[in-house]
C-alpha positions, 0 to 999 in steps of 0.5 A: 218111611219118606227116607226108605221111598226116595232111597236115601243114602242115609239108610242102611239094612243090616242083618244083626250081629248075634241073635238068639231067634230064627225069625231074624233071617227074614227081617233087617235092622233099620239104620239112619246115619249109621244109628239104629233105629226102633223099626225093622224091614221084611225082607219078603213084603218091605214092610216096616214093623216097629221093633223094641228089643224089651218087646221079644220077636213074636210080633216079627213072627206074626207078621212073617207067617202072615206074610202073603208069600207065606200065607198059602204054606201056614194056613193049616197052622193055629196062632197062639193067642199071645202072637195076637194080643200082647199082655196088658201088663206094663213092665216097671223097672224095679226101684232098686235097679233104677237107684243103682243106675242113678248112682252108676250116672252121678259118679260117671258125671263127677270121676269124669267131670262130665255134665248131666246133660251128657245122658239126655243125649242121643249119643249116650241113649243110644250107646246104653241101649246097644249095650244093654241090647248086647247084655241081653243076648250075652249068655250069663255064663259067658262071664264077659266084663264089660271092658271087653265090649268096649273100644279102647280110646285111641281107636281113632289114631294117628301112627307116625314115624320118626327119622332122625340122621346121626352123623360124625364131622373131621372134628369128631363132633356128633351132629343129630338132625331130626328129618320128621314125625311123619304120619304113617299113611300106609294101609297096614304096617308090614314090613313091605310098607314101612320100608316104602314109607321110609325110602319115600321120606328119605328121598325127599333130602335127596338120601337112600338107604344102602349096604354101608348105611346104619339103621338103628330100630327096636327089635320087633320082628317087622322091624328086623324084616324091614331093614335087611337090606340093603343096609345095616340094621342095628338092634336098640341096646335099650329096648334089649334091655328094658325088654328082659327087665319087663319079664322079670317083673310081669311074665309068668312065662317066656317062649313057653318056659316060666320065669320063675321070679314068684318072688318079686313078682309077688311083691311087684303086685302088691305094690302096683295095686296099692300104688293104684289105690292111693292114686285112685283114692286121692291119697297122694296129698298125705304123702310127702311125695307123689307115687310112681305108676308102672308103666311098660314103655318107660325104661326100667319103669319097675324101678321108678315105681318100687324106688319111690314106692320104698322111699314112701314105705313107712308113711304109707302105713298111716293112709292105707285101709285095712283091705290093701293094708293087708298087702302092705304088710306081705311086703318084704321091705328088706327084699324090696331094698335088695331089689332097688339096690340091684336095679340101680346099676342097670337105670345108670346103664340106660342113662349112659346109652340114651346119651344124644349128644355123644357118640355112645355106640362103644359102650354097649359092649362094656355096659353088657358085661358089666350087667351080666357080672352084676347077675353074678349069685353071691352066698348072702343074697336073697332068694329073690334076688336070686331068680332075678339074677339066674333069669337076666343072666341068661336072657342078656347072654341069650337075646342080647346078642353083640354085632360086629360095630359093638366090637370095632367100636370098643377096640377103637377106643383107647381106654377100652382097646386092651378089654380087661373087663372080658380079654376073651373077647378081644381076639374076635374085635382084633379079626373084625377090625383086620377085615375092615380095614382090608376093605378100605385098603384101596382108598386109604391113600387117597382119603388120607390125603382128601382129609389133609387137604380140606380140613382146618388146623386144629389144636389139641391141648392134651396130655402125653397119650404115648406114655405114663402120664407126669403129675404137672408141679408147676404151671410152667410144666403145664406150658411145656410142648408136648412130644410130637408123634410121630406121623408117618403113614404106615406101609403095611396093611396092619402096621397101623392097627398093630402100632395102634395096640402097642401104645401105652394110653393113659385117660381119665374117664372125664377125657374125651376120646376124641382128642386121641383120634383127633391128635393121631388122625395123620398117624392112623388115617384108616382106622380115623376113618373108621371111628368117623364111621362107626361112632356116628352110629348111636346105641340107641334110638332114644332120640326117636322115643324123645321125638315122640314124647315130645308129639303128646306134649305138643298135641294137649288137651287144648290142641286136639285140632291140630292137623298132622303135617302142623304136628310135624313141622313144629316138631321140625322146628322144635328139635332142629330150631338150633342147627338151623340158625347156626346154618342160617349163620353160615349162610349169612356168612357166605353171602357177606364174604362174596359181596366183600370181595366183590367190593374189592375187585370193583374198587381196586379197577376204579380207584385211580385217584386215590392218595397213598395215604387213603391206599394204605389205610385200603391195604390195611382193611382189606388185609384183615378182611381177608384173613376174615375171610380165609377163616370162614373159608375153611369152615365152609370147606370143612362142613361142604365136605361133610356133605359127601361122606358115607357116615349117615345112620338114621 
């Protein structure tokens, strides 16, 4: 009462959410920091009225028709003897339901490791008595489960966002820099706001998005309106896959049309709930190995799970009990092999994608195909496997959809320029390469010349990439000079590209491309440029879902407190601690280089009185350093450079 006269802040009036009586449109409920109190208020004469929800509203009733506002329109109307009298008779709680909430408390303090005082607190009081509150007004043949009522734990969260910058140097090395795991402070996540947060962040290294930039995202639709300009948003290859591989085994229906994979859907269920059991049960330890939970933000999670859960098959007979060892037995074991068999091509796929220190981006195209010849239907395959190859077949084709980079990038690799694994497709990569390199025409000659200039020399030890390779049958064979290529600049427009596809390359799978471009880099300066642009561009954006699972081991169970901007810089210096001593050395480098040659400048103007035995020792030590020193200067030339171009893709 106190609180209510001086108008404290604390207390609150609210009308309940859902009520079943009509007498609650003149009363409000009471709240003191936001908790409810056992009191009411009228709302025609402020009193307060003790209230209990076991006690009904007929005292509220009472007390609303002999309010004095209402009291001259009810004095014709009779009272029962109930609105003045409330029964002498105590409610008991039945000893049976008391010993089943007893059992509900032991288990929730021993499954969550919780102490027994947890239910002698206010908190815990006041939840059971809002939730029991709710139970009584719920109808029973509303058929609510008491998971619907309650918050998810992660109603209080964080959204962040990762940015990370990919790019290529002259020497064809891929460079990941993380920028940041950035709290999302937006007020929702639309794509207005998303696309502001971004820009702003971008802004702080001095960087902005524009029509040559790449943006690799996940394929939610804010995400595709988000980034349509002015950049070049690329769809996560991975996500596209992964996406199809969830459907398969956990969609009944997709854009109204069903699935039908009832087979291996039927058996993914049985296996999930058994997994549960045995993980639930504390099982696990009569097993050689642990078992695989499904989970629908792991790449190809359906696998993992039916791949462990098959090398587990005949020992989990002797730890099942007779309900769950019913669905154990509706098991195919023959399908479920099939299944992991024709899964494992597509965990490969996803491994050779998720890929962060390579570029990556020229073998989605290949990978593809490779995937959608694998749903190819044989006369000896299962039913099963059946479904799952007519539904994936038709989704990759469908959504999978290839860009323009997907084509460019795989005509431009050597091994893969000539498609044998769908010529069909080579004519469309052939037209996309000629508009490209028509764009960058005007420039060629003056980046031709900018690369010559400001690069290091470098030696490619290689073999012969014009013709048939010779199998080496001494080590002096292996010393001889490779035949020179020849480099001069082509002057017609696709001169270029077209002597690029006249060459007879042979590589091994274990060669890197790069010595290719690297060796013909004079040769070929446009379609060099190309490769410097496009292959920066990764086929996914793994290394964003990396960021973020590194986020939750470093935000541990003994580190809830951890502010978020700490959370970012530490992720900062985690993913990037390398690149950064590296700059650091360089720097270091610079500043030692500069002070050297100023010691020499001052030296040489003052050293009159030197011997010429001392003069010659100087020439001496300053001829190494200066070779030193020329070295470093066409590295830093080279990386100061790098600074400039326009490959960036974040």
């Amino acid at each position: 009462m106190e609180l209510i006269k001086s108008n404290d802040a604390s207390v609150t009036f609210a009308k309940p959410t859902t009520t079943t009586s009509l007498v609650w449109r003149n009363f409000n409920c009471i709240y003191v920091d936001n908790r409810k109190q056992n009191f009411v208020s009228c709302d025609t004469c402020k009193d307060i009225l003790h209230h209990k929800s076991i006690d009904g509203t007929s005292s509220m009733m009472k007390h609303f028709r002999s309010c004095e506002k209402n009291s001259i329109n009810n004095n014709n109307e009779c009272l029962t003897i109930n609105e003045y009298f409330s029964s002498r008779k105590t409610r008991s709680v039945p000893t049976r339901t008391k010993k089943k909430v007893l059992n509900a408390t032991v288990e929730l303090v021993a499954t969550d490791n919780r102490a027994f005082e947890l239910v002698g607190g206010n908190g815990f009081i006041n939840l059971a008595q809002t939730i029991f509150d709710v139970g009584q007004q719920m109808s029973k043949s509303q058929n609510i489960n008491v998971s619907d009522l309650l918050p998810h734990p992660t109603t209080v969260s964080v959204s962040f966002c990762g940015i990370s910058l990919h790019f290529l140097n002259e020497e064809l090395q891929l460079y990941v820099f993380i920028l940041g795991c950035y709290p999302y402070d937006r007020d929702n996540q639309s794509s207005n706001q998303i696309r502001q947060f971004v820009d702003g962040k971008l802004l702080e290294f001095d960087l902005s998005l524009e029509n040559n930039k790449f943006v690799v995202t996940d394929n939610e639709n804010k995400m595709k309106s988000c980034f349509k300009d002015p950049c070049i948003r690329i769809g996560c290859s991975i996500h596209y896959l992964n996406k199809q591989l969830e459907h398969c085994f956990t969609s009944v229906t997709l854009e109204k049309i069903p699935v039908n994979c009832d087979l291996v859907q039927e058996m993914f269920d049985y296996i999930r709930k058994i997994v549960s059991h045995v993980r639930r049960t504390h099982k696990q330890s009569k097993l050689p190995r642990k078992l695989q939970s499904y989970s629908d933000t792991r790449f190809n999670g359906a696998f993992l799970t039916m791949n462990v859960f098959l090398t587990l098959f005949d020992d989990l007979a002797g730890v099942l009990d007779r309900t769950f060892l019913d669905d154990y037995m509706l098991i195919d074991k023959d399908l479920l092999e099939n299944v992991c068999s024709f899964l494992a091509p597509f965990e490969e796929v996803i491994n050779e994608l998720s890929c962060d220190k390579k570029p990556t981006i020229y073998k989605v195209l290949p990978l593809r195909q490779c995937l959608i010849n694998q749903c190819t239907i044989r006369q000896d395959d299962h039913d099963g496997i059946r479904q799952i190859k007519t539904f994936l077949s038709h989704r990759f084709q469908e959504v999978w959809v290839m860009q323009d980079i997907h084509y460019i990038t795989t005509i431009l690799h050597p091994f893969l320029k000539n498609f044998d694994f769908n010529p069909s497709l080579q004519d469309k990569a052939i037209n996309l390469v000629k508009n490209e390199i028509t764009k960058r025409q005007s420039s060629t000659s003056t980046t031709s010349c900018t690369m010559t200039a400001t690069t290091t020399t470098t030696t490619v030890t290689t073999a012969d990439l014009n013709t048939q390779p010779k199998p080496s049958t001494s080590l002096l064979l292996q010393c001889f000079d490779l035949p020179k290529n020849d480099l001069k600049t082509s002057s017609k427009p696709y001169q270029e590209f077209d002597e690029y596809m006249k060459l007879n390359v042979q590589i091994n799978e274990t060669d890197d491309f790069s010595l290719f471009w690297l060796t013909h880099k004079s040769k070929f300066p446009t379609l060099f440029s190309i490769v410097q642009d496009y292959y920066a561009v990764p086929a996914a954006n793994t290394t964003i879902e990396r960021l973020f699972s590194s986020a939750k081991n470093t935000v541990t169970d003994k580190r809830t407190s951890l502010g978020t901007e700490k959370i970012n810089k530490l992720l900062f210096l985690q993913k990037n601690l390398t690149q950064l001593k590296q700059f650091d050395k360089k720097i270091d480098n610079v500043a030692s280089t500069t002070d050297t040659k100023r010691k020499v400048t001052h030296h040489d103007k003052n050293s009159t009185e030197i011997s010429s035995h001392n003069q010659e020792q100087f020439r001496t030590s300053t001829t190494v350093k200066k070779l030193k020193i020329d070295e470093d200067d066409d590295i830093f030339i080279c990386d100061d450079d790098q600074d400039d171009k326009e490959n960036d893709d974040f």
